[in-house]
Every structure is written in structure tokens, then in C-alpha cells.
N, C-alpha and C positions, 0 to 999 in steps of 0.2 A: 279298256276293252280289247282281247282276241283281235290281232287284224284279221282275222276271217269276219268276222261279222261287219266289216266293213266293205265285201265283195259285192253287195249292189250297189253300193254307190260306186266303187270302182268301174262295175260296168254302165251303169249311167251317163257318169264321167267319159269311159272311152267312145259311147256311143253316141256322145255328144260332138263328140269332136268333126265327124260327116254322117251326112245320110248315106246309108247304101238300099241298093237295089236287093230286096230277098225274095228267095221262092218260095213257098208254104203250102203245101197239099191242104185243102179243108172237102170233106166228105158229109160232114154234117153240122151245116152253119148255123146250129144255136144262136141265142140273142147272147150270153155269156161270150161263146168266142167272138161273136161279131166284133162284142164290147172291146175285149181283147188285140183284136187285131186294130179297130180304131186308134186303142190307147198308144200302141205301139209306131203307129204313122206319124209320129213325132220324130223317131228316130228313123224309121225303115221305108223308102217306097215299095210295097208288098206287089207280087206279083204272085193271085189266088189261083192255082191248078185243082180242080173238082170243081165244085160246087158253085153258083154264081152267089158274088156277094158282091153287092151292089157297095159302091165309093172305091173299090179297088180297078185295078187291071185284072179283068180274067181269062184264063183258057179253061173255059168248060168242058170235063173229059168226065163221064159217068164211072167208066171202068177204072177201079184206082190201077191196076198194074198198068195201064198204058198213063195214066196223071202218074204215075211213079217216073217211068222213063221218059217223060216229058220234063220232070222237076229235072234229073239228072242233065240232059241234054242241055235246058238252058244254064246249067252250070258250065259245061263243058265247051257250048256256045259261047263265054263270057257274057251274056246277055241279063245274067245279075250275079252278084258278088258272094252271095252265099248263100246255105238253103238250111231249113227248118222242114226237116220231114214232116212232121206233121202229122195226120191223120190216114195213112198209110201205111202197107207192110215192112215191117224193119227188114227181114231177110231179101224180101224179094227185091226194094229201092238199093241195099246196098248190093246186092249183086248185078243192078245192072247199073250201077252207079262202076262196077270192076270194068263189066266188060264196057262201058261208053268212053270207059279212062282208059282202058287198053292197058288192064294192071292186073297181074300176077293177084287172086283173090288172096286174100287174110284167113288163115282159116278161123272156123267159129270160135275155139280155144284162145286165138289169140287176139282177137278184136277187143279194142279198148274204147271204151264211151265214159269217161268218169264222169258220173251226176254228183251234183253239191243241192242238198236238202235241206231247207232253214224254215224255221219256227219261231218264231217272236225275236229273243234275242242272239240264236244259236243256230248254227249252220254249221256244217259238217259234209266231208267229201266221203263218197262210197263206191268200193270200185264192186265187181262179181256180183252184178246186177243182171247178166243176161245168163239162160238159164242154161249154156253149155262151157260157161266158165268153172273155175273154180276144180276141177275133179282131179288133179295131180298137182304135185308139190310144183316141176318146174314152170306151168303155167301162172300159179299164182305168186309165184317170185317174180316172173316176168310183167305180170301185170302190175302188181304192187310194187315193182323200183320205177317203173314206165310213170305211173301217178304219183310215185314221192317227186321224181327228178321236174314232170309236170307243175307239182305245190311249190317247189323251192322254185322254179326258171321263172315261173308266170305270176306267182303271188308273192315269193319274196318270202313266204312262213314255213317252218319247220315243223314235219307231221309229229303229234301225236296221235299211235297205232293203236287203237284199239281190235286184238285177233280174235272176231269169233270162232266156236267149235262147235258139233255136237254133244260132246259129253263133257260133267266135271270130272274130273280125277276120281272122285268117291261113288262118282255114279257105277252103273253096273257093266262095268268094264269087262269083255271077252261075252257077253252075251248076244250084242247084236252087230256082227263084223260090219256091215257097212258103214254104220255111226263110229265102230273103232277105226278103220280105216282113214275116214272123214275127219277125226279127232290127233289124228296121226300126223294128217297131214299140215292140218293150224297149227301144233305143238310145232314142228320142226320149222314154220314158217315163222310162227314166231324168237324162235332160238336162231333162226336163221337172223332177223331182223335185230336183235340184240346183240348180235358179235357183229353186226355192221355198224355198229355203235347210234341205232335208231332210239327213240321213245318206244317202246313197243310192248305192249300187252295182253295176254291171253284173258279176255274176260267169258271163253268157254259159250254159254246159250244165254246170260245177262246183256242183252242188248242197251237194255237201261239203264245197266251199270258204264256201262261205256259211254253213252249221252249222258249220262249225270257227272261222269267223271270229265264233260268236256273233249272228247277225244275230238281231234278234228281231221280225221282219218277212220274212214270204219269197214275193217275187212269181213264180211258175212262169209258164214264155214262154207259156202256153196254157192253155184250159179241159183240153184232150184231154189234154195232159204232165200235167197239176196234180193233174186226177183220178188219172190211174195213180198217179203218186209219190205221190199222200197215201194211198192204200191197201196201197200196196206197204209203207210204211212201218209203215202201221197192222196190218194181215196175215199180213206175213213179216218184217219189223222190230221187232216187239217193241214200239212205240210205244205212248203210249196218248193216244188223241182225247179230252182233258178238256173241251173243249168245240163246241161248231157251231152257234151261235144266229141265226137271221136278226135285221137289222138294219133297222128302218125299218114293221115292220109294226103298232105298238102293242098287241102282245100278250106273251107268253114263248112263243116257238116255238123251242124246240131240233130241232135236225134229225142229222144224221147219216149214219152207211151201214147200209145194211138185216141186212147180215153179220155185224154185230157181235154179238158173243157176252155183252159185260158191259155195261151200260146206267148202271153206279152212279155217274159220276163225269159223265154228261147229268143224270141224276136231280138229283144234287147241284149243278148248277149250272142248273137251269132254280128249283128252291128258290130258290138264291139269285137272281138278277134277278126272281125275286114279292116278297125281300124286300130290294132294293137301295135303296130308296129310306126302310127302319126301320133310327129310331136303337137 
């Protein structure tokens, strides 16, 4: 078997190793998430910002953007080890997660959250998930060496690339610039990614072709496509997001989508990268 389909036990494994202390925004504490958050108090002392949810520690804040900058602070506090955004705004928590760090912001183009998506016995990493990635060549190089050099440091596996586009070659090419444009730029990224002596593949708007072919790398032609399909996937696909952690910011910041209903399997892996580094 792919050692990628062996990344939840991996992170089981490292989050076995201690408990830590997480933060987690919850907004709307369904019996799902509740279940979720239970399941996860194996590995995590949770500490719930919004909403009361009874068996936890909480700080009750109705307004998420002030539960936003209260998750960031007890980071910043060291008063827990790491945090799972959670049910919360992704722009607004990370920018005041900039200014609480007293850090030079990221701009949108170059923030990096890689998610790893799995499905019975197949999991796959996907980067130009958020919808102002993705729109020029040297941001998607940037992103896409940032998550190979990620695959190899942290899991030890060598990416096969599967490079989405908007058009095939035969399709109706010079008719609609923005899709040529767009098509332009995955072709070059992928020739780019070949003469770096990668696995690398243009499989064009076959996203299927690419999951069937195993790719365990999957670059979507766009921040806008990237977003949709990882939700579509995740929502109405049955899928499940075991992970979304940004890269680069020397903290544990797991991120995600605000909709999600089970949190257990961010919980368990924001644990483990607090304990990636214990033998």
C-alpha cells in the first residue's frame, strides 16, 4: 500500500505520544460536532471559544470576530499549544492572528494551508484551495515547491503531480482568453515541474483521471475551481479533510472550512505537529 494512506495512523501515532492543550472556535454546537470534539479528548485538552459545550473548558463569546481574536491570543499567551480554527472566519482570524504575532502579513496569493483529502483507501494532498490562489504562474510554483518540499520533509513520500487546467489541447482554444490564459498557466507549470525532474502531469479538467490514476498531489487550474471541488468533495462526496494546516507560520495553525460538522480528525492532527518533533 501508497505510504500516504497510511497518514492517519501516522497522525494518531504522533498524537499519541502527549496530550496537548487546543483551541477551537465552535459557533454551532450540533450533536455531530459535540460527538467529534468528545472523540478527540483522548488526544486533546480542548479549550471551546463560542458557544457553550458542556464537558469542555469554555470562554463564551457570541460575536465570532472577538472568539476569533481571543483563539489567537491564547496562542500567543502560550496558554495552549495549538489551534483549530474551527467555525470561524478564515481571513479575519488570520489577520489578527498577523497583527497579535506582530508579523509582516502573507499576502492572499501566497498563503499556504495544504489539505490532504481521503476516501476509503485513498488520500491525496491539494494545494490552490483558497479562492485568490492560483492566478499567475510564479505563485503557483511558489506554492507547489512549498507543498512538495512539505511531502518529502514531513511524510518521507515523493509527490505524484497531477496539473489541473481549464482546457484540453483539442478543445476550443483562442475562443475564450481567460480559460486560455488559465490553460497557459498549468501547461507551463507543469513543463516547469518536469524539467525539475518531478512526477508531473497535465490531466487538463479530468479530475477523475487524476484520482484514478493515484496521483497523490493534486494541483486544481485555480484558487476559484480548487475551492469548489474541495468542498464539493468534502460536502456532497463523502470525503473527509484529515488535514489543513498552514505552512510557514511557526506555530500549529490548522485551518479548514467553517461548515464542517466533525472537527476530530483537525483536532488529531493539529496534536500531532505540537508533538512532531517528541521521540
Amino acid at each position: 500500500m501508497d505510504k500516504i494512506q497510511n497518514i492517519p495512523q501516522i497522525f494518531l501515532m504522533q498524537a499519541k505520544k502527549q496530550k496537548r492543550k487546543i483551541g477551537i472556535t465552535i459557533l454551532r454546537p450540533i450533536p455531530e460536532t459535540i460527538a467529534s470534539l468528545k472523540r478527540a479528548s483522548e488526544y486533546a485538552d480542548l479549550v471551546v471559544i463560542g458557544a457553550r459545550v458542556d464537558g469542555f473548558k469554555n470562554i463564551v463569546e457570541e460575536d465570532q470576530d472577538k472568539a476569533s481574536e481571543i483563539l489567537i491570543s491564547l496562542l500567543k499567551e502560550k496558554k495552549i499549544d495549538g489551534i483549530v480554527r474551527g467555525q470561524v472566519k478564515d481571513s479575519y482570524t488570520l489577520d489578527a492572528f498577523f497583527k497579535t504575532f506582530n508579523m509582516e502579513p502573507i499576502p492572499s496569493n501566497r498563503k499556504i494551508a495544504v489539505a490532504i483529502l481521503q476516501k476509503g483507501d485513498y488520500a491525496f494532498f491539494v494545494s490552490t484551495c483558497s479562492i485568490y490562489q492560483g492566478m499567475i504562474l510564479k505563485d503557483k510554483i511558489y506554492e507547489v515547491e512549498n507543498i512538495i518540499k512539505h511531502i518529502q520533509e514531513e511524510f518521507m513520500l515523493e509527490p505524484k503531480i497531477g496539473i489541473m487546467s481549464s482546457l484540453r489541447p483539442t478543445s476550443k482554444v483562442g475562443k475564450y482568453p481567460s480559460l486560455d490564459a488559465t490553460a497557459k498557466i498549468n501547461t507551463e507549470l507543469c513543463d516547469y515541474l518536469v524539467n525539475k525532474g518531478y512526477d508531473a502531469k497535465e490531466y487538463y479538467f479530468e479530475y477523475e483521471t487524476a484520482v484514478w490514476d493515484k496521483c497523490n498531489l493534486i494541483v486544481p487550474s485555480m484558487g476559484l475551481v480548487g475551492n469548489a471541488w474541495m468542498k464539493a468533495l468534502l460536502y456532497l462526496g463523502d470525503w473527509n479533510l484529515l488535514a489543513c494546516n498552514y505552512l510557514n507560520l511557526g506555530v500549529v495553525y490548522e485551518d479548514g472550512t467553517r461548515n464542517e460538522k466533525d472537527f476530530y480528525w483537525h483536532i488529531v492532527h493539529a496534536v500531532a505537529m505540537c508533538n512532531k518533533d517528541k521521540n
